[in-house]
MMTF fields as JSON, N, C-alpha, C and O atoms, coordinates in Angstrom:
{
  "mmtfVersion": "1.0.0",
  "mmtfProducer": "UNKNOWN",
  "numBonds": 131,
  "numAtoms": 132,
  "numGroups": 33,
  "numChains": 1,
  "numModels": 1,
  "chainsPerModel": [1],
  "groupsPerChain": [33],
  "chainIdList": ["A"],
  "bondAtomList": [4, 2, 8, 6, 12, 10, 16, 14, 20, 18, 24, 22, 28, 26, 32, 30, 36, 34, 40, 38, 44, 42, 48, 46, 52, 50, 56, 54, 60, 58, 64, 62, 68, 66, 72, 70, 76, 74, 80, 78, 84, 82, 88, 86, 92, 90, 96, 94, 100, 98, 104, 102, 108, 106, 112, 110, 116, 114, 120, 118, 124, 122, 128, 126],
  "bondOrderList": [1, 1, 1, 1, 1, 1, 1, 1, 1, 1, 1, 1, 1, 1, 1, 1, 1, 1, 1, 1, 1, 1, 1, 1, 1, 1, 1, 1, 1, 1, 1, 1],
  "groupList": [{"groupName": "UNK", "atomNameList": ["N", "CA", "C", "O"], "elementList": ["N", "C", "C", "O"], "formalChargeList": [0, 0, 0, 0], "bondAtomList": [1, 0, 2, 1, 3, 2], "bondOrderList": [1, 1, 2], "singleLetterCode": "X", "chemCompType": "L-PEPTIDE LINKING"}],
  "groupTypeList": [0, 0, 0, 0, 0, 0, 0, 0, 0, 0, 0, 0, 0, 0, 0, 0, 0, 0, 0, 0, 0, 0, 0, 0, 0, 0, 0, 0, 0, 0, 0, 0, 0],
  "groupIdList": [1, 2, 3, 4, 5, 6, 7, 8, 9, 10, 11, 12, 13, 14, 15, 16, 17, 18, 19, 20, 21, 22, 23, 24, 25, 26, 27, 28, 29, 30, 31, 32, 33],
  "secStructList": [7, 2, 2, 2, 2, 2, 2, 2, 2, 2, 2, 2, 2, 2, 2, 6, 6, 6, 6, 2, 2, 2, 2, 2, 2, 2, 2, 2, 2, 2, 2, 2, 7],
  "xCoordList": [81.682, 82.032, 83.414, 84.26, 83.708, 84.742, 85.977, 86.874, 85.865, 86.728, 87.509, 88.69, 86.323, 85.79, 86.984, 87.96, 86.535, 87.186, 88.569, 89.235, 89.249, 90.471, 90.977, 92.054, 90.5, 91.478, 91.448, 92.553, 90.572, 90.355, 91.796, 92.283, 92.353, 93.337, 94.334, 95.359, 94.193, 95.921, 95.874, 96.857, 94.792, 95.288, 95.619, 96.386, 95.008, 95.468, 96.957, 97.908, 96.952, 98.338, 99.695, 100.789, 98.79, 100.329, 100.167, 101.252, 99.312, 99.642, 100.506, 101.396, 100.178, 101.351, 102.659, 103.533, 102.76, 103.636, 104.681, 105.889, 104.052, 104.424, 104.275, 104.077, 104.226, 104.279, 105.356, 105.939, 105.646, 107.385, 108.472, 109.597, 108.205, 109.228, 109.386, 110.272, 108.666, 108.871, 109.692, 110.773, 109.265, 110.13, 111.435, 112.286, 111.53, 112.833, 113.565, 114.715, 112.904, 113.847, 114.553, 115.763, 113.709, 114.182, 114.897, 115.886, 115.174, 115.867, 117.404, 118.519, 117.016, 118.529, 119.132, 120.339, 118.12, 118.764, 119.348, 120.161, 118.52, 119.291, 120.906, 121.704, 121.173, 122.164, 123.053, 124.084, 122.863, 123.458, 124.128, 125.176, 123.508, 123.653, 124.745, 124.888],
  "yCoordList": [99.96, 101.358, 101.703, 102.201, 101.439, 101.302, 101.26, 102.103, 99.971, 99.287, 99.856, 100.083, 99.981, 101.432, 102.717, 102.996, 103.287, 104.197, 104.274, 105.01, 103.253, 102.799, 102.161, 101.595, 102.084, 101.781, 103.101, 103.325, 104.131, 105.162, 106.199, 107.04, 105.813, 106.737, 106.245, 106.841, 104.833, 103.986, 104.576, 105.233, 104.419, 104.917, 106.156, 106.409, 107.34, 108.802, 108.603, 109.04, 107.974, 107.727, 107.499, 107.712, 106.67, 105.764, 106.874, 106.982, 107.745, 108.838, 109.837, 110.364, 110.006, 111.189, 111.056, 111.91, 109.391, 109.137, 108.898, 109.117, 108.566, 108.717, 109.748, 109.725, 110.798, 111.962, 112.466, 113.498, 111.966, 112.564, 111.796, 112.285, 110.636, 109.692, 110.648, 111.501, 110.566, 111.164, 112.531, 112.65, 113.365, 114.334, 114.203, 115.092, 113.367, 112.722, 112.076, 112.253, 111.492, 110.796, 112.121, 112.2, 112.854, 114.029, 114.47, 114.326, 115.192, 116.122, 115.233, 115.626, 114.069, 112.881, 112.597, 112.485, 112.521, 112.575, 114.027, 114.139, 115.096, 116.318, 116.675, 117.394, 116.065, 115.97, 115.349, 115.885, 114.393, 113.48, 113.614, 113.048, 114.331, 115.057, 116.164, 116.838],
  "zCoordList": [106.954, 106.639, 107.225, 106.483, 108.639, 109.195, 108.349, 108.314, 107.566, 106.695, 105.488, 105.224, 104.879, 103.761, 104.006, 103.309, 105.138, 105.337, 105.443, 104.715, 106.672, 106.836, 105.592, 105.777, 104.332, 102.985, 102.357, 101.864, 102.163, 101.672, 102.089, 101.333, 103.688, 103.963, 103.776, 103.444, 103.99, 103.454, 102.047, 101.704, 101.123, 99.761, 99.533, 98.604, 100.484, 100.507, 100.78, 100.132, 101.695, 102.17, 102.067, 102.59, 100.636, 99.573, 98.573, 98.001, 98.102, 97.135, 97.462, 96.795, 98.432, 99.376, 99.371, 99.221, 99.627, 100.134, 98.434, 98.335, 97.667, 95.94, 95.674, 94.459, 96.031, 95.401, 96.386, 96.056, 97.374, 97.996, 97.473, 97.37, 97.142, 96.38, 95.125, 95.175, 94.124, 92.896, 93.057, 92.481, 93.698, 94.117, 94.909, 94.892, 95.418, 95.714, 94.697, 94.295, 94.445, 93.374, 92.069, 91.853, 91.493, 90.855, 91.26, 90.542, 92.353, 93.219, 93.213, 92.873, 93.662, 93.772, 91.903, 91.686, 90.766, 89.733, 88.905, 87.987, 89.696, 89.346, 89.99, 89.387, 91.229, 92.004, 91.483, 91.075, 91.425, 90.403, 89.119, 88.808, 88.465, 87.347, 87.29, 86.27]
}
């Protein structure tokens, strides 16, 4: 369960963390622009 859990937040984790990229990345091609 331990295990379970500790992948459950790495994957919360990497969504978060793709959902600040994506918004970064926009923000840098509107600049850009």
């Amino acid at each position: 369960m331990t295990s379970f859990t500790r992948i459950d937040r790495l994957k919360r984790r990497a969504e978060k963390l793709n959902k600040l990229h994506d918004k970064i990345s926009v923000l840098l091609s509107r600049l850009s622009l």
